[in-house]
Backbone as CSV, one residue per row, in Angstrom:
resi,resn,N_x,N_y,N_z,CA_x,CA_y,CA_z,C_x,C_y,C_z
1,UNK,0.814,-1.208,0.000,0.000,0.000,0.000,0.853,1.266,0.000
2,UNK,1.873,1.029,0.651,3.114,2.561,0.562,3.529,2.933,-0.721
3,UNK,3.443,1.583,-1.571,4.034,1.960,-2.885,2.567,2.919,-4.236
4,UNK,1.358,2.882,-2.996,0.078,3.444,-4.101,0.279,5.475,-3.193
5,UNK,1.177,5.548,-1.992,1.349,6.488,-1.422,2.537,7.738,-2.205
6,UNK,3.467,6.861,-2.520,4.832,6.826,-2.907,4.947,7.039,-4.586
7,UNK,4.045,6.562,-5.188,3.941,6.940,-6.913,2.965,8.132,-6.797
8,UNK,1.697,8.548,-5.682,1.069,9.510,-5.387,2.179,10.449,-5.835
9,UNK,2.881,10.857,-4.702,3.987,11.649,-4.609,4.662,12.551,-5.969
10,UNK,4.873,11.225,-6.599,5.648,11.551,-7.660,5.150,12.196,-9.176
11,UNK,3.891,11.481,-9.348,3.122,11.567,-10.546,2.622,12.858,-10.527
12,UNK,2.997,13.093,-11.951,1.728,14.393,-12.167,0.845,14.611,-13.109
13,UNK,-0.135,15.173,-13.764,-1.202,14.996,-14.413,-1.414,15.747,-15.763
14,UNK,-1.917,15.179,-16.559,-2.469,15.141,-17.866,-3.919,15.153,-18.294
15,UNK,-3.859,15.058,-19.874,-5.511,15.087,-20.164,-5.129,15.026,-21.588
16,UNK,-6.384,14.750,-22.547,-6.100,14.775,-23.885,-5.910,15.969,-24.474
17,UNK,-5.887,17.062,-23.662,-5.204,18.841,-24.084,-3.987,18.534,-24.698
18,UNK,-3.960,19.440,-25.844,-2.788,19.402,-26.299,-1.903,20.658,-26.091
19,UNK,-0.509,20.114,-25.758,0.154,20.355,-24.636,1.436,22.214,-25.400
20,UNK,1.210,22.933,-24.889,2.063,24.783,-25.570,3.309,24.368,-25.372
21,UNK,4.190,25.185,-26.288,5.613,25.023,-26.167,5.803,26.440,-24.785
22,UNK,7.005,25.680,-24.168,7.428,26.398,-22.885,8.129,27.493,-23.414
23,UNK,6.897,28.654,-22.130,7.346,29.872,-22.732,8.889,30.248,-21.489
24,UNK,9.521,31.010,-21.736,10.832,31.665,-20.909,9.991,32.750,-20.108
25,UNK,10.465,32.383,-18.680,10.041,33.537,-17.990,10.557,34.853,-18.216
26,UNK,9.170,35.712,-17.886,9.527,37.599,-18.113,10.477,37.773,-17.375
27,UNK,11.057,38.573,-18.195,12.231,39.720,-17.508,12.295,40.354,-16.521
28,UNK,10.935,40.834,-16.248,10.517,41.641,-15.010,8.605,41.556,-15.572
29,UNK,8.224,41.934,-14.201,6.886,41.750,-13.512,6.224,42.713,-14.712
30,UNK,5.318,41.860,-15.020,4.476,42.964,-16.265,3.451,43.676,-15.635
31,UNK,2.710,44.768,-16.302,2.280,45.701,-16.312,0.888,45.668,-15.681
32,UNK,0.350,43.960,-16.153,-1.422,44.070,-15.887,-0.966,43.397,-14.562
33,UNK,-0.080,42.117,-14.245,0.389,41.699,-12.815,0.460,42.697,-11.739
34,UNK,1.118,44.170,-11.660,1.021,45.017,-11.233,0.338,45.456,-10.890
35,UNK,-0.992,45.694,-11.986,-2.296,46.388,-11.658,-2.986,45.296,-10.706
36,UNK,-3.057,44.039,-10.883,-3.880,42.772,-10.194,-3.245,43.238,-8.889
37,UNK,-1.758,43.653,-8.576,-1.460,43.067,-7.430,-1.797,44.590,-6.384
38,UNK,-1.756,45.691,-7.003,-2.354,46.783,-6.257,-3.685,46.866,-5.454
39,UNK,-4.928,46.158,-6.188,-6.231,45.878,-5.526,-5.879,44.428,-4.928
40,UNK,-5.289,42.845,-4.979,-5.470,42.198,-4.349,-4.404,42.187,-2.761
41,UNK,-3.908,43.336,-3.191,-2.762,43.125,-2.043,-3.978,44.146,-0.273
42,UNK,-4.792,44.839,-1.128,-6.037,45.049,-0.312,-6.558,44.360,0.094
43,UNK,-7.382,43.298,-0.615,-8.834,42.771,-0.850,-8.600,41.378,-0.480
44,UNK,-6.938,40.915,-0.552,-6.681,39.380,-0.701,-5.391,39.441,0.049
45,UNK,-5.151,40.149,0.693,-3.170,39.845,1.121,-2.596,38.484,1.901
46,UNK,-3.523,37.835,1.862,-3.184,36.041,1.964,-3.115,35.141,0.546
47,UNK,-3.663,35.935,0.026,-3.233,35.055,-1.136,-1.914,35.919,-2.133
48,UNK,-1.656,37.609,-1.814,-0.451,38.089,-2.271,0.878,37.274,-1.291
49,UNK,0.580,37.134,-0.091,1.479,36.684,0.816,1.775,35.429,-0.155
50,UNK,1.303,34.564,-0.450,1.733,33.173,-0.992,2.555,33.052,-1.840
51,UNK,1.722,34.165,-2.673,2.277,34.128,-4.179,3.897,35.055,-4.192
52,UNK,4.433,36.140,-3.032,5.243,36.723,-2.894,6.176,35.705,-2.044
53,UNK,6.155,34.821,-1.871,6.802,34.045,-1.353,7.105,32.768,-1.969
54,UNK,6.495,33.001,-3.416,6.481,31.443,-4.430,7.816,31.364,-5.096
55,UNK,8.072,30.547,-5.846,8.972,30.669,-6.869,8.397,30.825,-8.306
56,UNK,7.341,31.746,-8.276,6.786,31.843,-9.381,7.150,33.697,-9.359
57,UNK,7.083,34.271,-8.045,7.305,35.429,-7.870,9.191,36.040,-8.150
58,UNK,9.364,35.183,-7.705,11.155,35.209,-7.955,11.333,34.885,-9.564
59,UNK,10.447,34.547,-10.293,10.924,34.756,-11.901,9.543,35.201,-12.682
60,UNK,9.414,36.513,-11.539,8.477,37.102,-12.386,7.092,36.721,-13.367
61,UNK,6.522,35.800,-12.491,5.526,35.427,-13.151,4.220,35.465,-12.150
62,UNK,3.259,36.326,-12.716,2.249,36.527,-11.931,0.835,36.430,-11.856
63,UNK,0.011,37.087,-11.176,-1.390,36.908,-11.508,-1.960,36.639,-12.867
64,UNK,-1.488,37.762,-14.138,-1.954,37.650,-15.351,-1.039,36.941,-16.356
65,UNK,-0.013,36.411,-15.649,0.663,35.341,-16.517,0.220,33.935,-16.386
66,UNK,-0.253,34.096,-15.396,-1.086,32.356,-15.115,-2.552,32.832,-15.594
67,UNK,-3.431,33.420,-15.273,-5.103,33.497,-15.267,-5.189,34.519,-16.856
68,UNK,-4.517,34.846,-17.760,-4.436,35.451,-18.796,-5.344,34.698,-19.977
69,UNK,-6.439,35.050,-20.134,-7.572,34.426,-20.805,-7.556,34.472,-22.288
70,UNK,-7.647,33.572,-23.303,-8.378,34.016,-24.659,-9.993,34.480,-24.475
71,UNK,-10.378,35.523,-24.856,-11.503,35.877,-25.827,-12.928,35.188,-25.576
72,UNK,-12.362,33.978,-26.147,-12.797,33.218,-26.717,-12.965,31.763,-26.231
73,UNK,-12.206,31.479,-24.855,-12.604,30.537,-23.905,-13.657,30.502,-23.308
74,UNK,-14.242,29.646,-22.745,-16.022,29.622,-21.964,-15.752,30.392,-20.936
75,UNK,-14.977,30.572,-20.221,-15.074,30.696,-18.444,-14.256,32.233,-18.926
76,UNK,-13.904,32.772,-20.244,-13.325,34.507,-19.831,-14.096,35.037,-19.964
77,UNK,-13.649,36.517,-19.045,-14.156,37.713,-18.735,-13.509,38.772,-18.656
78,UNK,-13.477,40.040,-18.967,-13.074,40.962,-18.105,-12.716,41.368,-17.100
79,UNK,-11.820,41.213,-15.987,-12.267,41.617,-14.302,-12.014,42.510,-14.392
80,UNK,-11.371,43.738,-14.427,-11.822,45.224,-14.178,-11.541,45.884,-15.416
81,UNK,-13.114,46.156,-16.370,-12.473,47.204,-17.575,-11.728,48.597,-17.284
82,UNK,-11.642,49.018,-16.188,-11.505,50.186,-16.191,-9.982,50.250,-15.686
83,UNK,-9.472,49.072,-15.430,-7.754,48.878,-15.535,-6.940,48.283,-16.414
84,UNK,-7.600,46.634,-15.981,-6.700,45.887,-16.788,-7.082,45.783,-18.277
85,UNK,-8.332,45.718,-18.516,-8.867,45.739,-19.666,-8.381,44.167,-20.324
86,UNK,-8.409,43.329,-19.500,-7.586,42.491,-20.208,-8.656,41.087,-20.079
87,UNK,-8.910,40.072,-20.703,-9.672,38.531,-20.279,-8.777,37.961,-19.477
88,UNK,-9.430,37.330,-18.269,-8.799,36.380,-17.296,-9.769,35.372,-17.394
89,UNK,-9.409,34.550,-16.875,-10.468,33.133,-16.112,-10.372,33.163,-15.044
90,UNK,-10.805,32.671,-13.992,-10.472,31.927,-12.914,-9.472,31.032,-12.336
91,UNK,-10.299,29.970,-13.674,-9.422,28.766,-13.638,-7.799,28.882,-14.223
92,UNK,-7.217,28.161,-13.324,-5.889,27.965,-13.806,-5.710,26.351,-14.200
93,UNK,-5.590,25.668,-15.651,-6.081,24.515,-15.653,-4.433,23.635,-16.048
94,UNK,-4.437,22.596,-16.473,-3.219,22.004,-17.032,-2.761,22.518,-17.611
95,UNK,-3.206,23.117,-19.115,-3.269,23.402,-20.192,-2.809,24.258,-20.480
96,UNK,-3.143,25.723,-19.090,-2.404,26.819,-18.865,-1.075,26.750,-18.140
97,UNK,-0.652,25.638,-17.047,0.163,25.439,-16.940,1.361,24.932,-17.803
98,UNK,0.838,24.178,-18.613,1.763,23.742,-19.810,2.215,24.907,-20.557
99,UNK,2.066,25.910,-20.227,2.651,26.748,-21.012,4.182,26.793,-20.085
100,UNK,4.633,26.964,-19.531,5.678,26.993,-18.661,6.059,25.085,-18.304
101,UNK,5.539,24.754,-17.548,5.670,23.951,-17.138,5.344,22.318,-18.216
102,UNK,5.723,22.364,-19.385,5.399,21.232,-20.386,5.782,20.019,-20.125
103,UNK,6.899,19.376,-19.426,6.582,18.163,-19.397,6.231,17.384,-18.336
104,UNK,6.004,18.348,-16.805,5.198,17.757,-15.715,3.663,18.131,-16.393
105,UNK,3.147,18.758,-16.656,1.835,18.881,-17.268,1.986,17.728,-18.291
106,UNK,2.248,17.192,-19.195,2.062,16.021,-20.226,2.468,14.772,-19.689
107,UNK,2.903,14.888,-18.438,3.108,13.541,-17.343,1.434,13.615,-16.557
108,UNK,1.198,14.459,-16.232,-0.252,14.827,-15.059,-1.027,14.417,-16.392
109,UNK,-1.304,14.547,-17.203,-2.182,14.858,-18.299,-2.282,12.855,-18.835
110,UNK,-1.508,12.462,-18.635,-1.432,11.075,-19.280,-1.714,10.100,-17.837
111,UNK,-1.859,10.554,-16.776,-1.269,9.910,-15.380,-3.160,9.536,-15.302
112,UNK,-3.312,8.546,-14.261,-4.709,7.822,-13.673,-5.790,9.214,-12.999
113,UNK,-4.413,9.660,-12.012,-5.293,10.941,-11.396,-5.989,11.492,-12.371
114,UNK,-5.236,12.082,-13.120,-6.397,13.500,-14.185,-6.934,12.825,-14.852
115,UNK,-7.542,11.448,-14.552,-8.700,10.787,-14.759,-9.828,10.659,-13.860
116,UNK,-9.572,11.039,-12.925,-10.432,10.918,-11.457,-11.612,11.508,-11.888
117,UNK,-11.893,12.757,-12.558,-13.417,13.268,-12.581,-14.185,12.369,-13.257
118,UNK,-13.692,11.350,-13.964,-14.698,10.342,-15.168,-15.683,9.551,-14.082
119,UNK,-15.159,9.675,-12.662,-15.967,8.924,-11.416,-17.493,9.711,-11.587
120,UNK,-17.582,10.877,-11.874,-18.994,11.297,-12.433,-20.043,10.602,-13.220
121,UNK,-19.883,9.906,-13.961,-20.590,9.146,-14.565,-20.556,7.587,-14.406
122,UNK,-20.059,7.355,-12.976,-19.934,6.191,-12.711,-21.212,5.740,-11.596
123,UNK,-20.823,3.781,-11.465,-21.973,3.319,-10.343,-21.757,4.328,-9.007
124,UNK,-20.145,4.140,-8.291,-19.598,5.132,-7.375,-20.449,6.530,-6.993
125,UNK,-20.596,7.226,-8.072,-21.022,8.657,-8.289,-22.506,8.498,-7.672
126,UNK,-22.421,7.571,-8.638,-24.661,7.055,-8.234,-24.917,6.756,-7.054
127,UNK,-24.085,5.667,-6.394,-24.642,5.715,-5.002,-23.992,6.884,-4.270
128,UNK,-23.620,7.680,-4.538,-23.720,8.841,-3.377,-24.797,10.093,-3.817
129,UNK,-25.247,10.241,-5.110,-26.457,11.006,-5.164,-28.105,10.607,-4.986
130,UNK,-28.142,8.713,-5.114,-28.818,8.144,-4.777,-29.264,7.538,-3.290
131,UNK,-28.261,6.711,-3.142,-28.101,6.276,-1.932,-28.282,7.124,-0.563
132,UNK,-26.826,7.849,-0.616,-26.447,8.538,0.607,-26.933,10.211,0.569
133,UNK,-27.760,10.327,-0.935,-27.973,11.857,-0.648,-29.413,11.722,-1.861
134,UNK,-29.701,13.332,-1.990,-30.846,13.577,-2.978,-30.395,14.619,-3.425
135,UNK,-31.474,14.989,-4.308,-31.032,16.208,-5.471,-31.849,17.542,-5.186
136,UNK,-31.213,18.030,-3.181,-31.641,19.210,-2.683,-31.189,20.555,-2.717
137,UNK,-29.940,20.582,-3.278,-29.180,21.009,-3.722,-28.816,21.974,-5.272
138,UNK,-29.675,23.182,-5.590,-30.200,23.525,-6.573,-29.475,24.791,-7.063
139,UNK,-28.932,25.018,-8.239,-27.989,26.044,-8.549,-28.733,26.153,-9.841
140,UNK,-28.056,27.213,-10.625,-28.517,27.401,-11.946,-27.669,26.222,-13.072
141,UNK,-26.997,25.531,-13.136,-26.589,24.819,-13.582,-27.153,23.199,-13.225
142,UNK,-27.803,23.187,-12.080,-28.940,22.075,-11.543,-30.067,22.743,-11.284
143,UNK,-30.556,23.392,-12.158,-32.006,23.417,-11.559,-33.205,22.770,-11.339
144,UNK,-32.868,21.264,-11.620,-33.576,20.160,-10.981,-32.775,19.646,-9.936
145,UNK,-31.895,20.170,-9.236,-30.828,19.696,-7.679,-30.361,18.702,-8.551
146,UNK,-29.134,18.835,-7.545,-28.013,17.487,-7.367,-27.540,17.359,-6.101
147,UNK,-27.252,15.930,-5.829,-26.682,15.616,-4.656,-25.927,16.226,-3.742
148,UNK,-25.845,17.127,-2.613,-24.923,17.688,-1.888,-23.947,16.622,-1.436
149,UNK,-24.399,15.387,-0.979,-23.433,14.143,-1.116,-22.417,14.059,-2.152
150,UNK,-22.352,13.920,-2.989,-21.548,13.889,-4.090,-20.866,15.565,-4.108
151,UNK,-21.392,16.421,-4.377,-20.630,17.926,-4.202,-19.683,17.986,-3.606
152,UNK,-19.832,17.774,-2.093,-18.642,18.115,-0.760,-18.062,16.557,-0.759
153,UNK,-18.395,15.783,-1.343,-17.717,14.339,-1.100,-16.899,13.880,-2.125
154,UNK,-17.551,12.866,-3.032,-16.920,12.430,-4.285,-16.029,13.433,-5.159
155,UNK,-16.781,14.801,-5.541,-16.369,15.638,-6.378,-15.038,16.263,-5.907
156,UNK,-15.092,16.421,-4.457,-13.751,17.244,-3.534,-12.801,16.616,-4.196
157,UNK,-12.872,15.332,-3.938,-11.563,14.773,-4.554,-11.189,14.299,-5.652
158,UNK,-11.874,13.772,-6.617,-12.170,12.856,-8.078,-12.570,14.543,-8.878
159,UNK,-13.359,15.730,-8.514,-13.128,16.586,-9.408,-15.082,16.792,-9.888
160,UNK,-14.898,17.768,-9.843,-16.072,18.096,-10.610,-16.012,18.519,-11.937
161,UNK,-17.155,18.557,-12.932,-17.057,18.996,-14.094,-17.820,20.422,-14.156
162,UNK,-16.794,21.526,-13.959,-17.069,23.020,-13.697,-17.754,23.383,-15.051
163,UNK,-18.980,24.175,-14.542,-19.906,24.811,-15.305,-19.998,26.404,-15.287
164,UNK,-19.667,26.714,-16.298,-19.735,28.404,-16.528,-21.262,28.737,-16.866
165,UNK,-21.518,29.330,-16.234,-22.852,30.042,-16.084,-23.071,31.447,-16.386
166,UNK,-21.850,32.414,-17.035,-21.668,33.614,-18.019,-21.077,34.440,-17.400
167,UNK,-20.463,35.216,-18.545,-19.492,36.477,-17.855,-18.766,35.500,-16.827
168,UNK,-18.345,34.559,-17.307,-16.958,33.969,-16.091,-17.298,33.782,-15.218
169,UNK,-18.760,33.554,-14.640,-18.862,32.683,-13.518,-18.640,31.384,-13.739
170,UNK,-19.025,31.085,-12.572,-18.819,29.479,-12.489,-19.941,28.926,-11.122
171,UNK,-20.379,27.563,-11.413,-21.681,27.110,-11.060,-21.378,26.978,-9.454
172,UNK,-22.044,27.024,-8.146,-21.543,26.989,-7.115,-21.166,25.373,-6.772
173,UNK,-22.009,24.917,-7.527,-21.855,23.250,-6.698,-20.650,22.852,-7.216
174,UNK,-20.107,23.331,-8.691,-18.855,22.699,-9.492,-17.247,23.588,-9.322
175,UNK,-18.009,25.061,-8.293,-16.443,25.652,-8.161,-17.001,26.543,-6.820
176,UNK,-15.919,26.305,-5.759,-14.695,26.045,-5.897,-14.486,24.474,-5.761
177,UNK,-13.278,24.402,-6.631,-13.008,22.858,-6.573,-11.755,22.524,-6.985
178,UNK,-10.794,21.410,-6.365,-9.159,21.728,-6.635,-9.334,19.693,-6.847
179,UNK,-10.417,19.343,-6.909,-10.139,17.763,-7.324,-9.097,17.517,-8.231
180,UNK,-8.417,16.228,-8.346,-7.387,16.221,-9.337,-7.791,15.826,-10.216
181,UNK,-9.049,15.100,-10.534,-9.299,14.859,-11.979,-10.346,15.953,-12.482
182,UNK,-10.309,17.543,-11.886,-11.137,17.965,-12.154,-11.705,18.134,-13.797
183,UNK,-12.626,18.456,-14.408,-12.716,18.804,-16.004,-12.893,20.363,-16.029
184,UNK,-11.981,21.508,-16.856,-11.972,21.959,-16.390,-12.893,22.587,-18.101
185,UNK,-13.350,23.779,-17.620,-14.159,24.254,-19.089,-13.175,24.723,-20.698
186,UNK,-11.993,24.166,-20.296,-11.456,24.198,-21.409,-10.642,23.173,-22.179
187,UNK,-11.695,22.316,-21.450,-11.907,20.954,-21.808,-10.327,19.820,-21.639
188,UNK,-9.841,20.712,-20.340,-8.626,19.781,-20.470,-9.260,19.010,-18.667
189,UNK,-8.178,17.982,-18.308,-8.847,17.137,-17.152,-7.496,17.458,-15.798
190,UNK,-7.976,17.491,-14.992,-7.404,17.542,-13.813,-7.069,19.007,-13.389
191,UNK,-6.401,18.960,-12.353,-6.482,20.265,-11.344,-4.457,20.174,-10.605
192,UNK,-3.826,21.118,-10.928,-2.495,20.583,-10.639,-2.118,21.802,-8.899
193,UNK,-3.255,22.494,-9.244,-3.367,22.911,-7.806,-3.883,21.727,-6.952
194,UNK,-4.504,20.614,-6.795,-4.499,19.659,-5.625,-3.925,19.136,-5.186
195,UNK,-2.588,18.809,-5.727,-1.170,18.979,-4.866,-0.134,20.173,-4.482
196,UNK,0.013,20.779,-5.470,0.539,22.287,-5.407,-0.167,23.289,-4.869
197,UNK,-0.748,23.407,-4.109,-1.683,24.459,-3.472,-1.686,25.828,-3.722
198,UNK,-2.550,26.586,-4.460,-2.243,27.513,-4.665,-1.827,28.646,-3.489
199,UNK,-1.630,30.477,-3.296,-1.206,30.163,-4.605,0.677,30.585,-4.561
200,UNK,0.946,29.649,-3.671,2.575,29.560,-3.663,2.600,28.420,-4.132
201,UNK,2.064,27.425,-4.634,3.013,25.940,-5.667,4.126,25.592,-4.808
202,UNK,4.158,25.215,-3.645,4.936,24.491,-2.962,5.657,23.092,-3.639
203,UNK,6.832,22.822,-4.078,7.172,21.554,-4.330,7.297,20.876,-2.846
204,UNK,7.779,21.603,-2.253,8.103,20.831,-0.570,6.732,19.977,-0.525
205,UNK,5.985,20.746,0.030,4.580,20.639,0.039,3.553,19.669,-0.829
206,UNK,3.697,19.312,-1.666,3.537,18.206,-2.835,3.941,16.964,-2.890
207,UNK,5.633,17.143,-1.754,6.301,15.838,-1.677,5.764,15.207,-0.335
208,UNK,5.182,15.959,0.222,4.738,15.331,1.452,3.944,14.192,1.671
209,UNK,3.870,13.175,2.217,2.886,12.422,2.084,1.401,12.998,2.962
210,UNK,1.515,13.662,3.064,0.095,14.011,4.193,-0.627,14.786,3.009
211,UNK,-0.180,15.431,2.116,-0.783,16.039,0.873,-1.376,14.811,0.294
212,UNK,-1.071,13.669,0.172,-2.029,12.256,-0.855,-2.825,12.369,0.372
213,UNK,-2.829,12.405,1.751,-3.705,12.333,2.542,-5.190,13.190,2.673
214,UNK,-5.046,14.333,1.972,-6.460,15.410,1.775,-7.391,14.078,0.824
215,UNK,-7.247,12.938,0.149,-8.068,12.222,-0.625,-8.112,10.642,-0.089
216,UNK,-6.759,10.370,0.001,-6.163,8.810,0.024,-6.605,8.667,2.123
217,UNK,-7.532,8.648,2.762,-8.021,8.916,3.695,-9.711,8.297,3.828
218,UNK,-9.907,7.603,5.209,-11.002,7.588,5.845,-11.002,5.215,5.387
219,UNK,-12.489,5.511,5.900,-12.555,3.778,6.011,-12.611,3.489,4.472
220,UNK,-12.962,4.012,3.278,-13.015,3.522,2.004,-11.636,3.627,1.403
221,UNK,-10.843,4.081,1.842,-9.270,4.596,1.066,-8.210,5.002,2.069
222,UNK,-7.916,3.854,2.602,-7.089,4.295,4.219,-5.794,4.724,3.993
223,UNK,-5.407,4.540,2.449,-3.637,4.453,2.145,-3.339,5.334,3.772
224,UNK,-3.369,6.632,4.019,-2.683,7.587,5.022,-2.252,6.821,5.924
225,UNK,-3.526,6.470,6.691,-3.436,5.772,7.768,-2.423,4.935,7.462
226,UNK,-2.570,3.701,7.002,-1.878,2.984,6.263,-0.092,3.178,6.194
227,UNK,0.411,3.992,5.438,1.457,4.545,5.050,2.052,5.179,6.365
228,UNK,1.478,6.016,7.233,1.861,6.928,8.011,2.297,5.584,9.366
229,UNK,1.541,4.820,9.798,1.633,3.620,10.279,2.993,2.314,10.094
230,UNK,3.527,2.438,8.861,4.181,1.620,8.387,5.587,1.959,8.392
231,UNK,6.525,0.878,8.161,8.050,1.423,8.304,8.452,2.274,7.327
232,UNK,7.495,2.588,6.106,7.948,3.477,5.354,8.205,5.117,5.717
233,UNK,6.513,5.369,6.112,6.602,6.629,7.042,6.917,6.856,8.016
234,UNK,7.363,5.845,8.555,7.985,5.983,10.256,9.321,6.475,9.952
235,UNK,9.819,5.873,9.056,11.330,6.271,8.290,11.344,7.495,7.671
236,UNK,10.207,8.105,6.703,10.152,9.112,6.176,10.223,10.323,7.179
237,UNK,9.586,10.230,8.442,9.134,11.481,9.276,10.413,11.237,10.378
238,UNK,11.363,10.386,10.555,12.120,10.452,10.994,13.236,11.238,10.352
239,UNK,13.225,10.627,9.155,14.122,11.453,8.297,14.234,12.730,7.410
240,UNK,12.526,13.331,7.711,12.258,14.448,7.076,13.485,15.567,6.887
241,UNK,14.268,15.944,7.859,14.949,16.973,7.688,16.101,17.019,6.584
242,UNK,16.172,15.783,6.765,16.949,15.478,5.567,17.286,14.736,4.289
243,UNK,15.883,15.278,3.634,15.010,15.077,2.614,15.217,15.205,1.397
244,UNK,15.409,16.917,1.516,15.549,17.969,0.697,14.456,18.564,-0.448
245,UNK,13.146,18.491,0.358,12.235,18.335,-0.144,11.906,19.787,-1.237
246,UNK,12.686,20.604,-0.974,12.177,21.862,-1.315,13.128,21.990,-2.654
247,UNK,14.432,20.920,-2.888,15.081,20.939,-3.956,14.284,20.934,-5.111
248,UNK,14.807,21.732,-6.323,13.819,21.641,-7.429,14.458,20.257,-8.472
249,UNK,15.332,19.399,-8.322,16.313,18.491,-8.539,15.524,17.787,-7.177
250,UNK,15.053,15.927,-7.432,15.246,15.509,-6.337,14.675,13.932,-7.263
251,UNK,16.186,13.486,-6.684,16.583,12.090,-7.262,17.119,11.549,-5.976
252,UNK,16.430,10.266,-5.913,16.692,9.282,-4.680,18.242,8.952,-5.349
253,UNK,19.017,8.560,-4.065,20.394,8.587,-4.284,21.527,9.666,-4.584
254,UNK,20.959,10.758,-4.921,21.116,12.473,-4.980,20.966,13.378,-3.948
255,UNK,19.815,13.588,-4.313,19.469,14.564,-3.132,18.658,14.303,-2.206
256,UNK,18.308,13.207,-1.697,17.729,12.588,-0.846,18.167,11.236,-1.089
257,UNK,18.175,10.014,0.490,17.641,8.673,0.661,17.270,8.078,1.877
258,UNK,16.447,7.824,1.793,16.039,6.958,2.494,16.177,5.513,2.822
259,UNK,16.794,5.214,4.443,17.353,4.190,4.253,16.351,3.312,5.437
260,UNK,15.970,1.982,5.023,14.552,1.280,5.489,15.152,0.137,6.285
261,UNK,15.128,0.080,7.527,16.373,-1.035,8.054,15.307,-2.080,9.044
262,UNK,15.240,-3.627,8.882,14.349,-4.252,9.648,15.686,-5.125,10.688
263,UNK,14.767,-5.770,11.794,16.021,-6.258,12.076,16.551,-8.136,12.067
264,UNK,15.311,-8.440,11.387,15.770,-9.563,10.871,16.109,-10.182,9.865
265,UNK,16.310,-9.081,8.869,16.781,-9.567,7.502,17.378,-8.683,6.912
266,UNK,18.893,-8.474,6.933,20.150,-7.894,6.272,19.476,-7.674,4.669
267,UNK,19.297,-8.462,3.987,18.848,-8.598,2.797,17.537,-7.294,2.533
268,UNK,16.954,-6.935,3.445,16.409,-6.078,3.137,16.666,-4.478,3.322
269,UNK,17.819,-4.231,3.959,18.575,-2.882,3.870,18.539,-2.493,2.485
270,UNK,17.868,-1.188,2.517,17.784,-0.759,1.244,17.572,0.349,0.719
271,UNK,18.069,1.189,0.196,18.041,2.470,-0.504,16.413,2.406,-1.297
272,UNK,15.153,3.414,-1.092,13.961,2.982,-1.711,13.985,4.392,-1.921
C-alpha cells in the first residue's frame, strides 16, 4: 500500500489537451500583474502573501501570466475594464500550466489521477447522489438539484465537471473545486493545484505524504493511515529533515535517501 502512497507523490497529471511550447520567464513583472497586485494586495493579502513568497514570484511570473484568458474561452471575462482591460479566467487549468511547465503537465495529463473526474458518470457517483444523498441542492446549472453528497464528497476529490454560467462565472456546486481529476471548461482534465496548493506551488509541500492524505483517507481509502503507520513513514518522518524536499532536482540517491532497516533480515537494507 506505501508503494500506491509513494507513486502519489511523484506523478503528475495530464488530459487529452494538447500540450504549448514552454514559454521563458519575463524579464521583469508585467504591467497588468502590477495592476492585479495593487487591488489584491487590499482585498486578498493572503493570497499576495503566498504568491510573494512562491517561486513563481522570484521569476516574475504573476497573476496575469497564469489566469491570462483568450476571448474566446467559456469561463473569460473581463475583471476590471476600467484597468486591466484584459480577459482572465479563474481557472488555472493544465493546459495553462503547460505553457511553462510542459513536461510535468504532459506527465499529469497522461497519469490515472487526471482521470479521477470520469468517477462522475460512474456506479460510485450514483450511489452517493442516490443512496447517501438527494437532489436538494439547486444552482442554476442544476435546476432540478443534485446531490450535496456527491458535491462536498466524491467531487472534492475525483473533481467536478465546472460549469460556466456567463461572464466567467462558475456554477456553485462545481467551483470552488481543486479535485485532481477535475474537467476543467477548457476541456482539459485535472487540477495541478491539488497537490501544489495555490497560490505559492509548494514543491516541498507536494512531496509530502500528508498532501495524498487530503483524498487517500477515511474507512473507504485508508492508504494515510496505512502509510503513516508503516516502516515506510515511520522512516520518512524520521528522516524528514533530511530530505531535501524543497530541492527543485530531487533524485533518490542524490538529493535525498532513504534508508529502510528491519532487524531480521540484512537482505532487506535498502536504498527505496
Amino acid at each position: 500500500m506505501w508503494r500506491i502512497i509513494v507513486a502519489g507523490m511523484f506523478l503528475l497529471f495530464a488530459s487529452n489537451v494538447a500540450i504549448a511550447a514552454v514559454k521563458a520567464p519575463p524579464k521583469e513583472m508585467s504591467k497588468e500583474t502590477r495592476e492585479c497586485v495593487k487591488c489584491h494586495k487590499k482585498d486578498n493579502p493572503g493570497i499576495v502573501q503566498q504568491w510573494g513568497s512562491s517561486a513563481h514570484y522570484g521569476a516574475n511570473v504573476g497573476c496575469y501570466e497564469c489566469h491570462a484568458a483568450d476571448p474566446k474561452d467559456p469561463d473569460a471575462y473581463i475583471h476590471d475594464d476600467k484597468k486591466v482591460k484584459k480577459h482572465i479566467s479563474i481557472i488555472v487549468s493544465p493546459k495553462d500550466c503547460a505553457n511553462c511547465h510542459e513536461k510535468a503537465a504532459t506527465e499529469f495529463v497522461e497519469s490515472h489521477h487526471a482521470k479521477g473526474g470520469r468517477i462522475i458518470g460512474s456506479l460510485d457517483n450514483l450511489l452517493a447522489e442516490v443512496v447517501e444523498g438527494n437532489n436538494s441542492l439547486k444552482t442554476p446549472a442544476f435546476p432540478n438539484g443534485v446531490s450535496p453528497a456527491a458535491v462536498s464528497g466524491c467531487w472534492q476529490c475525483h473533481g467536478s465537471q465546472v460549469k460556466v454560467i456567463g461572464d466567467g462565472q462558475l456554477d456553485p456546486a462545481t467551483w470552488p473545486n481543486t479535485g485532481i481529476g477535475r474537467i476543467n471548461p477548457d476541456g482539459s482534465e485535472g487540477s495541478c493545484s491539488a497537490c501544489h496548493s495555490r497560490h505559492k506551488f509548494s514543491i516541498a509541500q507536494a512531496r509530502n505524504p500528508e498532501n495524498c492524505g487530503k483524498c487517500h483517507m477515511g474507512p473507504d481509502h485508508p492508504q494515510i493511515e496505512i502509510y503513516e503507520e508503516s516502516k515506510h513513514g515511520i522512516a520518512f518522518h524520521a528522516n524528514k529533515d533530511e530530505m531535501n524536499l524543497d530541492s527543485p532536482k530531487w533524485i533518490v540517491g542524490e538529493d535525498y535517501t532513504c534508508l529502510l532497516y528491519t532487524s531480521d533480515a540484512a537482505d532487506d537494507f535498502a536504498v527505496v
